[in-house]
Structures are given as structure tokens and as C-alpha cells.
Backbone as CSV, one residue per row, in Angstrom:
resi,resn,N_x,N_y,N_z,CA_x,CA_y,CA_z,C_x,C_y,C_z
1,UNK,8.856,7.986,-28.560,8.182,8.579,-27.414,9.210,8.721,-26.291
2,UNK,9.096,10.251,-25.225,10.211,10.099,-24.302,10.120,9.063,-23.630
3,UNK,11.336,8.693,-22.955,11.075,7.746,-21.847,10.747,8.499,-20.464
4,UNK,9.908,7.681,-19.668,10.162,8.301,-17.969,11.314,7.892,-17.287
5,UNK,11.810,8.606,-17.072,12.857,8.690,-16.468,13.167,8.253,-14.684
6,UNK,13.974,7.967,-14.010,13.990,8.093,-12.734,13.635,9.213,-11.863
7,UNK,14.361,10.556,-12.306,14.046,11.645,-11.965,12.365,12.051,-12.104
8,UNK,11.936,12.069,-13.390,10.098,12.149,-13.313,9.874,11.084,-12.392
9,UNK,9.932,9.780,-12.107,9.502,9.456,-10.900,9.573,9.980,-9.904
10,UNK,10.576,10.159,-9.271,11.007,11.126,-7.852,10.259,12.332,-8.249
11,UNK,10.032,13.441,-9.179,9.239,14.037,-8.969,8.005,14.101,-9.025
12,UNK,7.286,13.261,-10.010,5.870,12.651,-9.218,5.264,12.118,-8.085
13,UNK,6.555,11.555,-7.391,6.370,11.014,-5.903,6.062,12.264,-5.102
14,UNK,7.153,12.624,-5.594,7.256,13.933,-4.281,6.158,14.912,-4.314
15,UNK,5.349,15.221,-5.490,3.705,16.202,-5.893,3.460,15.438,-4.925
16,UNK,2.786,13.919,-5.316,2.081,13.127,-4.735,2.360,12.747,-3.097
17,UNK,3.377,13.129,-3.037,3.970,12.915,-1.150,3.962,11.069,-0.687
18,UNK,4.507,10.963,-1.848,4.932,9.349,-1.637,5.808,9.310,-1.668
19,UNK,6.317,8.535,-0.864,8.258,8.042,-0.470,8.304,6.662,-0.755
20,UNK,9.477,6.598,-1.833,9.691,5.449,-2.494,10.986,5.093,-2.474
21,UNK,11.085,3.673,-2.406,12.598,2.979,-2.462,12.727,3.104,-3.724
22,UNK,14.092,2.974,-3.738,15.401,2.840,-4.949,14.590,1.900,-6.425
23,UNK,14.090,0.963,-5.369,13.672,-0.190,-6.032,12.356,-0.238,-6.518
24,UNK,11.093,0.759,-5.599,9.952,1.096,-6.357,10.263,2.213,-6.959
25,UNK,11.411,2.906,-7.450,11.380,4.239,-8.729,11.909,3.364,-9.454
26,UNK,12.839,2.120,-9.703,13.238,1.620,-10.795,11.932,1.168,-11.841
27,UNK,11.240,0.366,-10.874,10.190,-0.136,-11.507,9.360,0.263,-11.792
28,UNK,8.906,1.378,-11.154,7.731,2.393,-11.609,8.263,2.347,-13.174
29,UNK,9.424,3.303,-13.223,10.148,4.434,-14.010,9.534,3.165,-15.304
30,UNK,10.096,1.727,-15.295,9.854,0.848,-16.381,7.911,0.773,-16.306
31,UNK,7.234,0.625,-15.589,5.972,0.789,-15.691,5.487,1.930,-16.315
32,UNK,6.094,3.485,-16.029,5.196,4.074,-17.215,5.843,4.249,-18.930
33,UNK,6.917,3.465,-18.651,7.162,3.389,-20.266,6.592,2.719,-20.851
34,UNK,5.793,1.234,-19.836,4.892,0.696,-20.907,4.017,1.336,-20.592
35,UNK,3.011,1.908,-19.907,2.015,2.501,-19.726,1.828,3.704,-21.560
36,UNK,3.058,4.519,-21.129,3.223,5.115,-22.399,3.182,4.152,-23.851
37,UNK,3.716,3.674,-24.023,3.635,2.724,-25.152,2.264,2.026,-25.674
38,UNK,1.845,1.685,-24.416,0.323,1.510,-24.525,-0.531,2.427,-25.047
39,UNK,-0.273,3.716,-24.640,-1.247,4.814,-25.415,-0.699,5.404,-26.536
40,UNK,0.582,5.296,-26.899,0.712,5.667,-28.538,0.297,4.319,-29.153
41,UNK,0.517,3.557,-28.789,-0.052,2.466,-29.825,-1.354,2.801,-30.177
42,UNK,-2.637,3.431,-29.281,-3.467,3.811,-29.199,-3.999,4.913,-30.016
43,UNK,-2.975,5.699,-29.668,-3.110,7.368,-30.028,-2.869,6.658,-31.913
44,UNK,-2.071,5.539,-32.039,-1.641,5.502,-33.689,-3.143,4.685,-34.428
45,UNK,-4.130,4.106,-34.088,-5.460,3.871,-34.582,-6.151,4.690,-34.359
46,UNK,-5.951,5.767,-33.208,-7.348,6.362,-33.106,-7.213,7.633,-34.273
47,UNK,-7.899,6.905,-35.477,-7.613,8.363,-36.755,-8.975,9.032,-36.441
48,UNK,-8.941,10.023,-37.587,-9.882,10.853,-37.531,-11.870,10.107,-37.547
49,UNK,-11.815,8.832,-38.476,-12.771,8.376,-38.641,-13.345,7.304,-37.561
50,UNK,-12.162,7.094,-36.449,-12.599,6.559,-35.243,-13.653,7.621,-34.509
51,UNK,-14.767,7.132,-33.579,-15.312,8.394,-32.941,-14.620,7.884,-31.320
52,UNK,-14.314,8.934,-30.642,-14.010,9.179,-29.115,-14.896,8.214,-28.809
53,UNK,-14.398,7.547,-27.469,-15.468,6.842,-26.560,-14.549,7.133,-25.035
54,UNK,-15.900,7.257,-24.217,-15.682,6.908,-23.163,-15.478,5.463,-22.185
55,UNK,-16.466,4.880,-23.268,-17.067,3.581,-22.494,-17.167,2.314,-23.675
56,UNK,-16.850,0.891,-24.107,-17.510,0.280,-24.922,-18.373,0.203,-25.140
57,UNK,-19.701,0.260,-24.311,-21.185,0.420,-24.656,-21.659,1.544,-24.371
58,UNK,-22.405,1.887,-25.040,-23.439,2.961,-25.495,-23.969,2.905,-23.854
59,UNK,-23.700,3.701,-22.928,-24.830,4.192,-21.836,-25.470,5.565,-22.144
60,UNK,-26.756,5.583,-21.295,-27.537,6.831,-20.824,-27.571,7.035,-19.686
61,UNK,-27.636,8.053,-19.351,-27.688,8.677,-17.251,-29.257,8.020,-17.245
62,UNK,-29.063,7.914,-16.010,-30.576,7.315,-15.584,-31.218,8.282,-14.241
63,UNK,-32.065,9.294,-14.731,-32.374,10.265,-13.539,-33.552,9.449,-12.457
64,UNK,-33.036,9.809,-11.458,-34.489,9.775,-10.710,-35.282,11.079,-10.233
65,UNK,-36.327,11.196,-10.079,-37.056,12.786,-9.305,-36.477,12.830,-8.102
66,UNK,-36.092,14.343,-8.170,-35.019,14.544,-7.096,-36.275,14.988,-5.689
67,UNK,-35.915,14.293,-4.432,-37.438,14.463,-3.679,-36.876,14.918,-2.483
68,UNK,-37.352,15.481,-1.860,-36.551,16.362,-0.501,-37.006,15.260,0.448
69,UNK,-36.051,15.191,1.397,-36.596,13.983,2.857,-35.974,14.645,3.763
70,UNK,-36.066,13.923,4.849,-35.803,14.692,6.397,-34.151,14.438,6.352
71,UNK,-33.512,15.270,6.763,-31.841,15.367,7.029,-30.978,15.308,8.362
72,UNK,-30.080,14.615,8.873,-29.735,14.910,9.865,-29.205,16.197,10.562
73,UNK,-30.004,16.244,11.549,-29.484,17.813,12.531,-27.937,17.402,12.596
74,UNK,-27.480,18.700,13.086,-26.423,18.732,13.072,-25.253,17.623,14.521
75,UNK,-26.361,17.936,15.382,-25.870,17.045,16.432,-26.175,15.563,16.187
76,UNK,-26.558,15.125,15.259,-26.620,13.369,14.927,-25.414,13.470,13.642
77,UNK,-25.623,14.576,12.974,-24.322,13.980,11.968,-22.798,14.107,12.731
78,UNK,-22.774,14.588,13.714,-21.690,14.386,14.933,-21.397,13.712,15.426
79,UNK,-22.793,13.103,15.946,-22.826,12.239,16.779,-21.774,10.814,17.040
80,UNK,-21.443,10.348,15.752,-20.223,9.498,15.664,-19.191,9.622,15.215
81,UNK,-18.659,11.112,15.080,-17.350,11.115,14.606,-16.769,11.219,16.026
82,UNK,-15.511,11.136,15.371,-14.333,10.520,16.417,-14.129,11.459,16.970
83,UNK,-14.066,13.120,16.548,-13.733,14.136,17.094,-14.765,15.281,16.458
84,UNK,-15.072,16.621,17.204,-15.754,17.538,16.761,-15.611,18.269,17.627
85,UNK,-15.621,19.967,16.636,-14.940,21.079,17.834,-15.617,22.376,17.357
86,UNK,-16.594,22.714,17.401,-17.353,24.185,17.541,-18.400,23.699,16.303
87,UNK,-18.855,22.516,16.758,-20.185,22.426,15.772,-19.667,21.547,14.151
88,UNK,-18.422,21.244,14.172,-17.465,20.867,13.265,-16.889,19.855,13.257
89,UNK,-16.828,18.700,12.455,-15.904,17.943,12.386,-14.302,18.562,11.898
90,UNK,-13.898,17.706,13.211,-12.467,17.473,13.502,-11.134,16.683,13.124
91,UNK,-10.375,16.820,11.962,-9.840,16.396,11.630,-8.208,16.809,11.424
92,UNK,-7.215,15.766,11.700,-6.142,16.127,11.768,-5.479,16.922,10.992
93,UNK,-4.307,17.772,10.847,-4.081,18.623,10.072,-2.696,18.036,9.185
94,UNK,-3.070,18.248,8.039,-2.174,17.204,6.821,-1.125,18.262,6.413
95,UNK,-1.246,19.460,5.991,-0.564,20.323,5.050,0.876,20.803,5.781
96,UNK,0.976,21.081,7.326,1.582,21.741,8.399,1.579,22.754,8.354
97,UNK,0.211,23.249,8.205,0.149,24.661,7.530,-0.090,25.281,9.554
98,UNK,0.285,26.727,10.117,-0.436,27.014,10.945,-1.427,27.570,11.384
């Protein structure tokens, strides 16, 4: 199986917009090789006569009747944010987009 490399770290950081020391890409880089290793070991039992799972136990969704109730106006769901600007919550701008 490939290894991860230093470089795939630094570039997963950087998608992700995490800045990492020298010393958290070393260790990552060794964390997803076992990470990897872990799932071919995996990928090598799961044959054809295994079935997929999501979960160890058997669940079912559990619906409830979906029932309409009263909603907050718009000026109470405002009412405690930190900032709001034309009827809108206000939030700082992440991307530096203009």
C-alpha cells in the first residue's frame, strides 16, 4: 500500500487551511500509514460473502409524525445574535472573497 507521504500531508493541510509544524506533518504523515494499514487489513476480510455494514447492530429509523408548531418571527431569531444586518445574520467573512 502507498505510503503518505510528507508532501500529501502539507497538501491536505493546506485544502483543509491548517498550518502545521514540522513536527505535526511528521507525525501525522506516520498516523495515516497506520490509519491506512488499518483498512487494508480490513479491505483483506471483507470478501464477497461478508455483507457491508454500517453499524454492528441491526438499527431502524424511528419516525415521529411530523406536526407543524409556532416558529420564531424573524425579529426573535435575531434577537440574540451577536450581529445582524438587513434582516440577516451577520457573520464574519472567511473566504477573502470581495
Amino acid at each position: 500500500m502507498p505510503s503518505i507521504g510528507r508532501d500529501e500531508v502539507v497538501r491536505l493541510a493546506d485544502l483543509a487551511r491548517i498550518q502545521l509544524t514540522d513536527d505535526e506533518i511528521d507525525r501525522l504523515a506516520g498516523e495515516f500509514d497506520a490509519i491506512m494499514d488499518a483498512v487494508a487489513s480490513v479491505s483483506e476480510v471483507a470478501t464477497q460473502d461478508v455483507p457491508a455494514t454500517s453499524h454492528p447492530i441491526p438499527m431502524t429509523n424511528v419516525f415521529r409524525e411530523d406536526v407543524v408548531t409556532e416558529t420564531l418571527t424573524q425579529e426573535q431569531a435575531l434577537a440574540a445574535a451577536p450581529d445582524a444586518e438587513d434582516g440577516r445574520f451577520a457573520v464574519p467573512q472567511i473566504l477573502g472573497e470581495e
